[in-house]
N, C-alpha and C positions, 0 to 999 in steps of 0.2 A: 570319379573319386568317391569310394565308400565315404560313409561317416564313423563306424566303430566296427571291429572284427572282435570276435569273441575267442579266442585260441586257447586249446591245449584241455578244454575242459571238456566233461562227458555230461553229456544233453541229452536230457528227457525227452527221446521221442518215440511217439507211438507205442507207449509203455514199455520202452527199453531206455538203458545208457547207448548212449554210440558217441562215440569219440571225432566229434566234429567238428568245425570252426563254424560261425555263423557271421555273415554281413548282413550289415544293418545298414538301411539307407534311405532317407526322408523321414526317419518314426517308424518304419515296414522291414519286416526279415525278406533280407533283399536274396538272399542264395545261403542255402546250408549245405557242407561240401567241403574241403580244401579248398583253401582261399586265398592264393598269394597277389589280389589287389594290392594296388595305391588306398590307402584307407586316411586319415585325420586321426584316428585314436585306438588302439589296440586291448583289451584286457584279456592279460591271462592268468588263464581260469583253469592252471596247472592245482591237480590233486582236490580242483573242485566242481562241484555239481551244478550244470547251469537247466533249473527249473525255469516253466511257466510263469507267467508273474501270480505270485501268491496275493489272493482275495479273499481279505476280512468283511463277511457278510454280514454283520453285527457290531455297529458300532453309535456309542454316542459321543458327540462332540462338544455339545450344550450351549451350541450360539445358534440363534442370539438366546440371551437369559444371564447363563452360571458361565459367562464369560471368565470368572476368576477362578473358576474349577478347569476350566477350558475351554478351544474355540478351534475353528476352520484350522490355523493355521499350526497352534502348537499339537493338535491330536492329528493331521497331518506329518506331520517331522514323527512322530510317535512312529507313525505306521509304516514310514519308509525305513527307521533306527532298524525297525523289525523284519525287515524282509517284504514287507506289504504294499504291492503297484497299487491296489485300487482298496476303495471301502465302500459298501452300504449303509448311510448316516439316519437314524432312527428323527421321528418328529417330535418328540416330545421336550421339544425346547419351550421358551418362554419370551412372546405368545408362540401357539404349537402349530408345527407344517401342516397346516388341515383344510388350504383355500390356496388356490393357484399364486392370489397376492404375495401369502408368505413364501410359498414353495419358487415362486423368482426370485424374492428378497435372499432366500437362500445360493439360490445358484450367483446371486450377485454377490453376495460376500466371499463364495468361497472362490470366484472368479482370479488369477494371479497370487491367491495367498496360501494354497493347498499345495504339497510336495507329490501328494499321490496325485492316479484318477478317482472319482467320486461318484456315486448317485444316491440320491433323498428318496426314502420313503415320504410317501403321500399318507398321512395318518388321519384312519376312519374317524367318524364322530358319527352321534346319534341322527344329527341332522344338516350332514353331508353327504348324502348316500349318493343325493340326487348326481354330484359331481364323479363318483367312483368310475361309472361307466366312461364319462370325458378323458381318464389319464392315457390310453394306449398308445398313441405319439409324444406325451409330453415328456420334452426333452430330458435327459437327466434323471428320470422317476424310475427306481429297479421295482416297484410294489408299493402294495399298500399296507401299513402298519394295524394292526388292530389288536388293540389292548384290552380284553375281558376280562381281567382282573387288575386292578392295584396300576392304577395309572395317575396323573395331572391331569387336573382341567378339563375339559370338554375331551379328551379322549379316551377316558373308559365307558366302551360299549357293554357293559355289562346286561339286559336285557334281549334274552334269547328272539322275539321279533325284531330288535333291532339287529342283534350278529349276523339274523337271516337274513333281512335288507342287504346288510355291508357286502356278504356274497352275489345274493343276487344280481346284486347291480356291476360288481367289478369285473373290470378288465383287465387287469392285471392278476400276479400272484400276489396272495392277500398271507400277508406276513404275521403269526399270532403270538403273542403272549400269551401263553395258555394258564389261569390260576382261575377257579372258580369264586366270583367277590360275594358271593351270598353263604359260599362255606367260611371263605376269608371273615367273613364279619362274624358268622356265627361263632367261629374258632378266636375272636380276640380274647375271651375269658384265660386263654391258657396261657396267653402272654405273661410268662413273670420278667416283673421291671428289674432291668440290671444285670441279668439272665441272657446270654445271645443263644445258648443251647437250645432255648423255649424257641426257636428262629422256624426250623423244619417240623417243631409240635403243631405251631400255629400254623403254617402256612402248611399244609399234610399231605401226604401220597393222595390222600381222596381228594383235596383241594385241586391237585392237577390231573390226575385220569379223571374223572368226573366233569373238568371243562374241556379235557385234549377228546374225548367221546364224543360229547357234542360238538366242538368245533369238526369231526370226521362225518360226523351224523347229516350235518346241514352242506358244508362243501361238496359233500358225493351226492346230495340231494342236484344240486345245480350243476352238477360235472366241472366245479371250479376248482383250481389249482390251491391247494392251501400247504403254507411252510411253518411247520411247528417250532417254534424259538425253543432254545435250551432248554431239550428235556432232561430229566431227574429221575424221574423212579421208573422202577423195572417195572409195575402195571402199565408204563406207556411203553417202553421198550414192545415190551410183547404185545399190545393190541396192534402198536404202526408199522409192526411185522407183517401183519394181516391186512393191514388196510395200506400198500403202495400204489404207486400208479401215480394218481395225484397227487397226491399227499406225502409231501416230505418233511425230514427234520433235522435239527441240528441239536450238535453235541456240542459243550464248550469246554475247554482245555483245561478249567479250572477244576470242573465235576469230575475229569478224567485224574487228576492229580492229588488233588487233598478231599478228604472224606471226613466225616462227623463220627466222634465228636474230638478227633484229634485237631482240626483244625478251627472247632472252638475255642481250644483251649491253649493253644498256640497264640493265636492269634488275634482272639477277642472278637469286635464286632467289624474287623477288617475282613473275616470271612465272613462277612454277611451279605447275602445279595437272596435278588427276587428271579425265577426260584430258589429255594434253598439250598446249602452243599449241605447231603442229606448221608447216612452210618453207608459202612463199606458192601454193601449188600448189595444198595442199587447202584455205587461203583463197580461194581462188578460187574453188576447187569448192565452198566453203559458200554463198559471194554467189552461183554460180550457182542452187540447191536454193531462197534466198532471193528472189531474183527471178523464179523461174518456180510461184511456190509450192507446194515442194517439201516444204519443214518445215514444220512444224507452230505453236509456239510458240517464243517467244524466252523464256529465262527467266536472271535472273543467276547460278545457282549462286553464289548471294553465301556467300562462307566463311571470315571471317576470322579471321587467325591474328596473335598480339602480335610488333610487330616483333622481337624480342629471339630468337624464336622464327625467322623467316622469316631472317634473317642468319647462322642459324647453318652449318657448312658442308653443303653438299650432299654426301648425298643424305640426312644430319639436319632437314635444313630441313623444315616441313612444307608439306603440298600445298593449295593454295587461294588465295582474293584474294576482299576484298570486292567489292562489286558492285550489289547492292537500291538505292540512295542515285542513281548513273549511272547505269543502265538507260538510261532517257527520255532523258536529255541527252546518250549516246553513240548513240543509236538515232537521235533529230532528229537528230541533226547529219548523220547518211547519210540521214536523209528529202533533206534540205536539201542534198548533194551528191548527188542526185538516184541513189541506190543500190538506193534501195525508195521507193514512194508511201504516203503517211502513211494512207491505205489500207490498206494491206499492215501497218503497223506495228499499227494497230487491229484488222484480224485475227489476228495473233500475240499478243497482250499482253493484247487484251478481249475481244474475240467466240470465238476459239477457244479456249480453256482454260473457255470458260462449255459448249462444246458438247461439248469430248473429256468434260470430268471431270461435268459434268451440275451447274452451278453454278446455283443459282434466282435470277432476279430479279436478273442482273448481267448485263453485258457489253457492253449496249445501251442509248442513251438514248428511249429510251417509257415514255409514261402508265402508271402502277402500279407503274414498274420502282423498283430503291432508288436511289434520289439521291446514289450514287458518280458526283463526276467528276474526271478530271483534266484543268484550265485548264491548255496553254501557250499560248505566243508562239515562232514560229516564228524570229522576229528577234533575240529576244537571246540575248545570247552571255554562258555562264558560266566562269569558271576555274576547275576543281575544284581545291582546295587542300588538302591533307592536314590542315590545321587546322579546315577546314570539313566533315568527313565525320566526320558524329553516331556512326557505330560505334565502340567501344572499340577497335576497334584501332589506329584513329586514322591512318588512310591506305589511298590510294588507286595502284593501277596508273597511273590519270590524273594523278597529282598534277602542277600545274603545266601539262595544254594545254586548250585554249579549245575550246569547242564551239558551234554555233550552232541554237539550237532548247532552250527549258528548260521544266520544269514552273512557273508560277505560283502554281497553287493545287493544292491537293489537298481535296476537298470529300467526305465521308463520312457515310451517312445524313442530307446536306441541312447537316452542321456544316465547318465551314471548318479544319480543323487542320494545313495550311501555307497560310501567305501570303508570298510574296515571299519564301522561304527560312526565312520565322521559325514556328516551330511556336507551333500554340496551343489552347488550353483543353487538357480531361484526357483521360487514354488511355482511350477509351469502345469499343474496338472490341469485335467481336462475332464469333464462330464463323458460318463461311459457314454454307448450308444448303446439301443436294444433291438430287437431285433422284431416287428411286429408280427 
């Protein structure tokens, strides 16, 4: 007796649609084929598209700490609403994942109370280096975080003998925030108070090519794997043109969407995040990196902050915007304005973040693989509404515009836990595994 048959829908494989049924059986795609088993549960996935399970690379959750901004459990629900089997959960909680103690404390909170699967960044510090080399088995860990500019606490490595340490020593891929904190401080004179336009002034095209060079400069020194976080300006587009191989990066759906300084002025300091959404120019320059498959992953740096918080005045305000929940539904809808081929969207989101970060048994639908998928429909069209976005923060950049292309289902180890927007059964996810 199967456990779920997948019918009538066209499945992503081997970079085609093919019109296939798929059994699923123990959490594993037991046979893809015609399928007239005895099964327990059926969806059909008539007029829709059953994807790989889509992985957000880039996410904060804020437990333990901004539990009241969010935690494990409700940016979890966040990420299956959206289409999303698994996530990459940043360290910079409160106290921050930078010592094996907290990185279990983590995996024991999110134990039973997560809807996705998960894995923690290990986040560098100036004097934790000696542990970086340690993480290559440890359970649950996709990378290491390392923050060179504008970070909490002990984890900005700002100090180029220390960035060099943090590579040197690591075994894993070493995850960057790329902002230079010695231009960042030099640049606070330009901050005008109350101003969020002054956002991309201060924080500057030089501020990020200037630490995205040397973060390329010291990595390829060591021949270590470095993943650049949400690049910004076309100076980076075109140098990580030149420097692949190791060295990958991501784009995020927001930079690809609204541009400066229209969504200053829309929006206020809800478009504010670290790096900045910077004039349509190097928008432009992102879709170009995107369309000639230049980046790497698309991940939402989903980071929310409680309104009460994001309204206060700038440059108080803090930096970030949800994100995990839209991913899918803002990414289809530029399949669907023909900006990238859904293609393209499945190499960013499933197949490559299985092969940068060495993810087992995801990212593709074959026999053996686990039975992560994420069903859309290309055709219909959602309203995001700030009332409908599961995160505690309780809204969206999107709120109120339509998009066309949405996640249907979200399917996880073969259990169905979104259907048509409504989440269901218990938070069963599981710690990815990687692949040494």
């Amino acid at each position: 007796m199967l456990d779920l048959i997948i019918k009538n829908g066209q499945c992503f494989i081997n970079g085609k649609l093919e019109s296939k049924d798929i059994a699923v059986k123990e959490g594993k795609i037991f046979k893809i084929g015609e399928i007239n088993e005895g099964t327990k549960e059926v969806y059909d996935a008539k007029k829709q598209i059953v994807l790989p399970g889509c992985i957000d690379t880039q996410t904060h959750f804020r437990e333990p700490g901004s539990t009241d901004t969010e935690d494990l459990h409700s940016g979890s629900r966040a990420a299956v609403a959206g289409g999303i089997t698994a996530v990459f959960e940043m360290p910079n909680t409160n106290p921050p994942t930078s010592n094996l103690k907290e990185f279990q404390r983590k995996l024991d909170l999110a134990k039973s109370r997560m809807y996705c699967n998960y894995a923690f960044y290990f986040g560098a510090t100036a004097d934790n280096v000696s542990q970086l080399a340690e993480l290559k088995d440890l359970e649950g860990c996709c990378g290491i975080k390392l923050f060179v500019g504008s970070s909490t606490g002990n984890l900005l490595v700002a100090l180029e003998e220390d960035i060099d340490k943090v590579f040197q020593n690591s075994s894993k891929v070493v995850a960057v925030h790329s902002e230079d904190e010695e231009i960042l401080n030099k640049n606070k004179k330009l901050i005008k108070t109350g101003d969020v336009h002054s956002h991309p002034v201060w924080r500057s095209e030089e501020c990020a090519i200037s630490s995205t060079r040397r973060i390329v400069r010291i990595a390829e020194k060591y021949k270590k794997k470095a993943h650049v976080l949400h690049i910004t300006t076309k100076q980076e587009v075109d140098f990580l043109s030149q420097h692949k191989g190791n060295i990958t990066f991501e784009i995020t759906p927001q930079h690809l969407t609204i541009y400066a300084p229209d969504c200053y002025d829309k929006l206020g300091s809800y478009a504010q995040m670290n790096p900045p959404i910077r004039d349509k120019s190097h928008y432009d320059r992102l879709w170009y990196a995107v369309k000639h498959n230049i980046n790497d992953t698309i991940g939402s740096d989903h980071a929310p902050h409680l309104k009460i918080n994001k309204e206060k005045e700038y440059p108080n305000s803090p930096s970030g915007m949800p994100g995990v929940q839209t991913l899918m539904p803002v990414m289809l809808n530029h399949v669907n304005d023909g900006k990238l081929s859904l293609n393209q969207l499945v190499n960013l989101v499933c197949e490559n973040p299985v092969k940068i970060f060495g993810i087992k048994n995801k990212g593709f639908i074959k026999e053996g693989y686990d039975a992560d998928f994420t069903i859309i429909d290309m055709d219909k069209k959602i309203l995001i509404k700030n009332e409908n976005i599961e995160s505690k923060c309780g809204w969206s950049p999107f709120n109120n515009v339509e998009f066309k292309g949405t996640p249907m289902a979200t399917i996880i180890s073969g259990k169905i836990k979104m259907r048509e927007g409504k989440i269901l059964g218990d938070p069963e996810g599981t710690p990815l595994i990687f692949d040494n």
